[in-house]
C-alpha positions in Angstrom: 27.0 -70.3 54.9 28.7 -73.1 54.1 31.2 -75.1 55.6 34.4 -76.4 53.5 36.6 -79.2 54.0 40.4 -79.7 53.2 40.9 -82.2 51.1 44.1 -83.5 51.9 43.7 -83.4 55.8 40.0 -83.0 57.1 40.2 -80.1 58.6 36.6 -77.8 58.1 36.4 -74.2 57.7 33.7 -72.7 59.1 32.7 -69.9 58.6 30.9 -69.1 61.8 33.8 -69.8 63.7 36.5 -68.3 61.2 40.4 -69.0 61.3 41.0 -66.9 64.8 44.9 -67.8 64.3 44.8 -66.8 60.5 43.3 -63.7 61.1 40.0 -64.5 60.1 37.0 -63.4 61.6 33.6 -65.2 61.9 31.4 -64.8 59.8 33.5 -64.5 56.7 32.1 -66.8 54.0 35.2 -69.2 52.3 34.8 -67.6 48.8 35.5 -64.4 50.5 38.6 -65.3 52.2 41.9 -64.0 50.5 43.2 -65.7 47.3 46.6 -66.6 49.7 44.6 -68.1 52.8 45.7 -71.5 53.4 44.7 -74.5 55.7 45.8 -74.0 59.5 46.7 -77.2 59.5 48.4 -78.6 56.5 49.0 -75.4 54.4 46.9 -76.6 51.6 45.6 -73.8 49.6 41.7 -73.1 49.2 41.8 -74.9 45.9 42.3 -78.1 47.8 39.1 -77.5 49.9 35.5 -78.7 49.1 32.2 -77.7 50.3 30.6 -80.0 52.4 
């Protein structure tokens, strides 16, 4: 699976880790994640990230 960067901070999603504090388990690829996920970080939604 592929990892995903937010564009306007740097932080990656990946998917083998997952976003523990959002709730996300690993393993869940980023085009699976909900439509309202947003970066842990910054708040940036998943249209701001790219694949790396």
């Amino acid at each position: 699976m592929d990892r995903w960067v937010c564009g306007p901070c740097g932080w990656v999603y990946d998917p083998e880790e997952g976003d523990p504090d959002g709730g996300i388990e690993p393993g869940v690829a980023f085009e699976d994640l909900p439509e309202d996920w947003v970066c842990p970080i910054c708040g940036a939604s998943k249209e701001d990230f790219e694949r790396e």
